[in-house]
C-alpha positions as CSV (number, residue, x, y, z in Angstrom):
1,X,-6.3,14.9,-18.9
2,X,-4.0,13.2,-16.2
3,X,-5.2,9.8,-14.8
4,X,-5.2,9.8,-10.9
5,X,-5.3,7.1,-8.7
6,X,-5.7,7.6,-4.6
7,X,-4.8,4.3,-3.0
8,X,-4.7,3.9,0.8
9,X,-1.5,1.8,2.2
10,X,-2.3,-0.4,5.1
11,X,-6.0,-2.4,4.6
12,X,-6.6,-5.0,7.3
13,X,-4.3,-3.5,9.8
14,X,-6.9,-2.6,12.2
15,X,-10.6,-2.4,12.0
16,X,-10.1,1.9,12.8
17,X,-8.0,1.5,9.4
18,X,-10.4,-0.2,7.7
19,X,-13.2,1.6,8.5
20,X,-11.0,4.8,7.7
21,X,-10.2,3.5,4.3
22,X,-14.0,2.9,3.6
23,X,-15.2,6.1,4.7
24,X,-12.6,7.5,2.5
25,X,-13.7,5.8,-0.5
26,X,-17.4,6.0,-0.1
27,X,-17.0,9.5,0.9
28,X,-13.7,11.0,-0.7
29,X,-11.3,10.4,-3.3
30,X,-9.8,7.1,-2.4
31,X,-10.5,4.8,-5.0
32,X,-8.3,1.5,-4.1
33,X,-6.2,0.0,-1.0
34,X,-3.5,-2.4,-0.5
35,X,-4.3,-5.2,2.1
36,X,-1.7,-6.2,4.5
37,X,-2.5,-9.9,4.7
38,X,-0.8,-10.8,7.9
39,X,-2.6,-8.2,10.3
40,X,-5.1,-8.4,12.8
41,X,-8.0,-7.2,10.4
42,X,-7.9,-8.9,7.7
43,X,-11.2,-10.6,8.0
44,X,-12.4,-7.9,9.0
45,X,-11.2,-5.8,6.0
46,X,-12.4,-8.6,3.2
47,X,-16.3,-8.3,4.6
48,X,-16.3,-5.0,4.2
49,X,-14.4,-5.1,0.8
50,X,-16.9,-7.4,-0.5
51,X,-19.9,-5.0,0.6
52,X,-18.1,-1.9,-1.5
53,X,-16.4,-3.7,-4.6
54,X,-16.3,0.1,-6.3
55,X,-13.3,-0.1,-4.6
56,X,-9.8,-1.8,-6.3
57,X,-8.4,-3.6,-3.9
58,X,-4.8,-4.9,-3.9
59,X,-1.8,-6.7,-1.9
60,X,0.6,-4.8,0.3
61,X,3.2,-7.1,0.7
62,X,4.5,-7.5,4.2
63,X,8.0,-7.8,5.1
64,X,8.8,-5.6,8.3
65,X,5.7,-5.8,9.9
66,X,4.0,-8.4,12.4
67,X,4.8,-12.1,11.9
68,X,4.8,-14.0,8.7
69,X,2.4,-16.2,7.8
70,X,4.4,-18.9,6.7
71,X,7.0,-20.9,9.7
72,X,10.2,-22.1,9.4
73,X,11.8,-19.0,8.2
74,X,15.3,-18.3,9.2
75,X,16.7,-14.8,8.0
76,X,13.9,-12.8,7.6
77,X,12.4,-12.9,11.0
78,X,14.1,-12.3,14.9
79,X,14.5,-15.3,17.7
80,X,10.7,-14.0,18.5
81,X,10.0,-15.3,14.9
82,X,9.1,-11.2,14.0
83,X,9.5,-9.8,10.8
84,X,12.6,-7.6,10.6
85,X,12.3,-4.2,10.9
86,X,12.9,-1.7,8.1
87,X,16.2,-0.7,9.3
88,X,17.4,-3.5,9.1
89,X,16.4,-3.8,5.0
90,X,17.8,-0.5,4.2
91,X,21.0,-1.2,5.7
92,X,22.9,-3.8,4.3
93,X,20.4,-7.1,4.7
94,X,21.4,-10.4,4.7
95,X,19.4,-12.8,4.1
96,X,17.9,-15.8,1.8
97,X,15.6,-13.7,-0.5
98,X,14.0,-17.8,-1.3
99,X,12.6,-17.1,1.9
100,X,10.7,-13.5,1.1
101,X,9.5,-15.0,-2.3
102,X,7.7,-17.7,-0.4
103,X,6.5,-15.4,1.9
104,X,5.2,-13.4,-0.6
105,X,3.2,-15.6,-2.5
106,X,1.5,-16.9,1.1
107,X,0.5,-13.4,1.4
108,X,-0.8,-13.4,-2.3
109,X,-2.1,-17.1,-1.9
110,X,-4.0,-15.8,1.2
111,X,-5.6,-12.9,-0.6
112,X,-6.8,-14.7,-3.8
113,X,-8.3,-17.4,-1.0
114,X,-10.9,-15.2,-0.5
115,X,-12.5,-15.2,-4.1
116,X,-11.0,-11.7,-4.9
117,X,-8.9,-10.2,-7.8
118,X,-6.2,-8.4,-6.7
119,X,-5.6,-5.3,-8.8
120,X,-1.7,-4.4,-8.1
121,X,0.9,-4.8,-5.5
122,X,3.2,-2.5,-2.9
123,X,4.7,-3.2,-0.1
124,X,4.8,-1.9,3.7
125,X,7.4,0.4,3.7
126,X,8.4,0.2,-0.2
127,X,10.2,-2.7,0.4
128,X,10.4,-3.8,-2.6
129,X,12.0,-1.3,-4.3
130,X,15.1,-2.7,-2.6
131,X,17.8,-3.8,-4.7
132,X,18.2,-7.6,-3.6
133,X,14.2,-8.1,-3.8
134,X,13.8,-6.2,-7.4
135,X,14.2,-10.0,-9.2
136,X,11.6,-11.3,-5.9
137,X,9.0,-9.0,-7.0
138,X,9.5,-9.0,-10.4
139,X,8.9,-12.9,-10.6
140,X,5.9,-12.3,-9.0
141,X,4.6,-9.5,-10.9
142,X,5.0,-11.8,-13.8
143,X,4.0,-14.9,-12.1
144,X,0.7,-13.5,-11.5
145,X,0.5,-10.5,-14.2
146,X,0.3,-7.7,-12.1
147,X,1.6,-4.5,-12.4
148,X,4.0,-2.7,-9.3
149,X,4.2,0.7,-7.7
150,X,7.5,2.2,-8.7
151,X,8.7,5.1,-7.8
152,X,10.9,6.7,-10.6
153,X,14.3,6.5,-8.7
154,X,13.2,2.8,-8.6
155,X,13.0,1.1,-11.9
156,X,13.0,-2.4,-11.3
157,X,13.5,-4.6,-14.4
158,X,10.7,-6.9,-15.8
159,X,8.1,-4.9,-14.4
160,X,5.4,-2.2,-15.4
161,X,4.6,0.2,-12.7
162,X,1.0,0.8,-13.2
163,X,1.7,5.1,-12.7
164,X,4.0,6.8,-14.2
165,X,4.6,9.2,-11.3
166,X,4.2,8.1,-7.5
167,X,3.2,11.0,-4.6
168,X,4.3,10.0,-1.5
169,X,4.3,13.4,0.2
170,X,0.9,13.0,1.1
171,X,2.1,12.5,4.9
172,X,3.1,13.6,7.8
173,X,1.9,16.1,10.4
174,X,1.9,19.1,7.8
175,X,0.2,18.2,5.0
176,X,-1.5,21.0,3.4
177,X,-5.8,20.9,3.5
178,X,-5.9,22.3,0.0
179,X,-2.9,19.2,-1.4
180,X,-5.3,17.6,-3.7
181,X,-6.9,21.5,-5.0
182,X,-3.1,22.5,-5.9
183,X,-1.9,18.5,-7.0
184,X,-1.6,19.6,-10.4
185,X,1.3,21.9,-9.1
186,X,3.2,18.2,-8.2
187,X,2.5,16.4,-11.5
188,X,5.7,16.4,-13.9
189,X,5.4,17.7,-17.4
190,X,4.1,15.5,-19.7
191,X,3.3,12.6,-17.4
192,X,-0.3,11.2,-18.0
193,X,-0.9,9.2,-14.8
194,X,-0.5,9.6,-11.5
195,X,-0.6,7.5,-8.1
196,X,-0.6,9.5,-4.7
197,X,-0.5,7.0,-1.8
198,X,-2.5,7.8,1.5
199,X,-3.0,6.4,4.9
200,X,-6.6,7.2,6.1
201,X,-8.4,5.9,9.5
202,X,-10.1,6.4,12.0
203,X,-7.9,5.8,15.3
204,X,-8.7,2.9,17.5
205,X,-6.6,1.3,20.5
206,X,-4.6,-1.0,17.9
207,X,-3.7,1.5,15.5
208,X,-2.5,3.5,18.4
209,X,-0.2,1.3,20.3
210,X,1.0,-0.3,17.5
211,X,2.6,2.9,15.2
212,X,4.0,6.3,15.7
213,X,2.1,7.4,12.6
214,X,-1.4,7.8,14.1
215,X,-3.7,10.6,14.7
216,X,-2.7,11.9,11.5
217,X,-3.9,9.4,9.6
218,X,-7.5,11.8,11.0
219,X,-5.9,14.6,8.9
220,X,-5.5,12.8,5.6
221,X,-9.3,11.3,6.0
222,X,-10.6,15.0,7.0
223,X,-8.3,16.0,3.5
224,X,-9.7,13.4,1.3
225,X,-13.4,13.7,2.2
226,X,-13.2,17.7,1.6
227,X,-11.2,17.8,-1.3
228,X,-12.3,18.4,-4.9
229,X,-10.1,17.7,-7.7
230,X,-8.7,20.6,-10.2
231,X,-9.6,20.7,-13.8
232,X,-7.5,18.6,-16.1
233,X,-7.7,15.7,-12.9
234,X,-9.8,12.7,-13.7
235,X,-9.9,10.4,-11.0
236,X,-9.6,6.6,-12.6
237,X,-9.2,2.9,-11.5
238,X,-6.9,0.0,-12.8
């Protein structure tokens, strides 16, 4: 039996993406989020968190996103004191990587603030997986005892990655309606749990002017609310 856990990227960025998430839960597959603590829904996304706790919940670490939570930071933000975009991580970054470890832990700090247990941590736009923040995120995997998405070209030392396969082809504008029926087709021989990550919402104003990747985030709720899972698939939780 492979172990399969659905978790949707992006909590608490708008209340369309909250709401999407839930409905996705309650009525689908997804069975745990990561919460991007620096975004306009946060509060939003933690009352309605609290009303469904069948649903893990953990921290998508925010680095390229919005504005930090913490001030004062020099080379991880622009002159509008903005997080850095992704580019500019997967180029060739410089910067004080004291600086994203503080930042980090805010976001954690800011998460376990509300009374709940974080199950796991990612990142907005796998970030972490980054060379030069593998001994960040590794200190606070430990720090906190917590285990990491990883993707297998990824390992990051001092770490357990908490699949031991990660889907991220769940996306885009042609995703197949029948991905979860034929997921088995995906899996790699022998491996006994999987992660697929998602991105389901329901589109509102700030979802919309804020990314490119919208009104598909419609097709992957549609998807994961009319899918049923193949023999041999056992959905599970941390």
């Amino acid at each position: 039996m492979t172990k399969l856990i659905v978790n949707a990227d992006d909590y608490g960025y708008s209340k369309g993406v909250n709401y999407g998430i839930i409905e996705a839960h309650l009525n689908g597959i997804v069975n745990s989020a990561t919460m991007m603590m620096n975004m306009y829904a946060v509060e939003h996304g933690i009352e309605l968190a609290k009303l469904h706790p069948t649903m893990g919940l953990g921290v998508h670490l925010v680095l390229t996103a919005g504005k930090p939570l913490l001030s004062n930071l020099q080379t991880i933000v622009d002159q509008n004191g903005v997080f850095l975009k992704n580019s500019y991580w997967y180029g060739n970054p410089v910067v004080n990587v004291d600086e994203v470890e503080k930042e980090w832990d805010a976001q954690i700090q800011k998460f376990l603030s509300y009374g709940l247990k974080p199950t796991h941590f990612d990142s907005h736009h796998h970030v972490h997986m980054i060379p030069i923040l593998h001994p960040v995120i590794a200190k606070l995997s430990q720090k906190y005892d917590l285990p990491v998405r990883v993707s297998p070209e990824s390992q990051i030392v001092g770490i357990k990655p908490f699949t031991d396969q990660l889907l991220t082809d769940f996306y885009g504008s042609e995703i197949p309606a029948n991905y979860i029926e034929t997921i088995k087709e995906r899996i790699n021989k022998g491996v006994e749990s999987v992660e697929i990550m998602v991105h389901p919402a329901l589109v509102d104003n700030h979802l919309k002017n804020g990314t490119s990747y919208c009104f598909e985030r419609l097709t992957e709720l549609d998807i994961l609310t009319n899918s049923n899972l193949p023999e041999g698939v056992e959905l599970v939780k941390y």
